[in-house]
N, C-alpha and C positions, 0 to 999 in steps of 0.2 A: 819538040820531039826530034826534031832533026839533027839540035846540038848534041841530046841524049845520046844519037845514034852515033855521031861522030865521036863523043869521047866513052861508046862501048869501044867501036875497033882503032882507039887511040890506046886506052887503058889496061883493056879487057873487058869482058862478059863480067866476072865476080865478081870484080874490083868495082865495077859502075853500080850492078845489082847492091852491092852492102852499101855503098855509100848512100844510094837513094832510100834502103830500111834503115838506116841511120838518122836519116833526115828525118823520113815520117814518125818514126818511135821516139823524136826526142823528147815532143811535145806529151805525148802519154808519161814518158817518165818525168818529165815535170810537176806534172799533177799527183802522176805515186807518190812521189816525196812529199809533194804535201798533206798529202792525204795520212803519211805514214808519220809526217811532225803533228798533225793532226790528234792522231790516233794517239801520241805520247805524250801528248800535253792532257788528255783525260785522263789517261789512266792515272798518270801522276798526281791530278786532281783527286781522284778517287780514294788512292791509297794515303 
């Protein structure tokens, strides 16, 4: 928590904010995409 705070008033407030929701969401978009090659490999199947 301490580093966090040092590279808010190193970087800035938004710059540190986005890059930490960057982090956390990359993992969910990992899974969308699969979930979406998922999705296209059925339908494919179907049609």
């Amino acid at each position: 928590m301490e580093q966090l705070l040092s590279y808010a008033s190193s970087y800035g407030f938004p710059m540190v904010v986005a890059a930490y929701l960057l982090v956390r969401i990359e993992g969910r978009l990992e899974n969308l995409a699969a979930s979406i090659n998922d999705l296209a490999k059925i339908l494919a199947e179907r049609l």
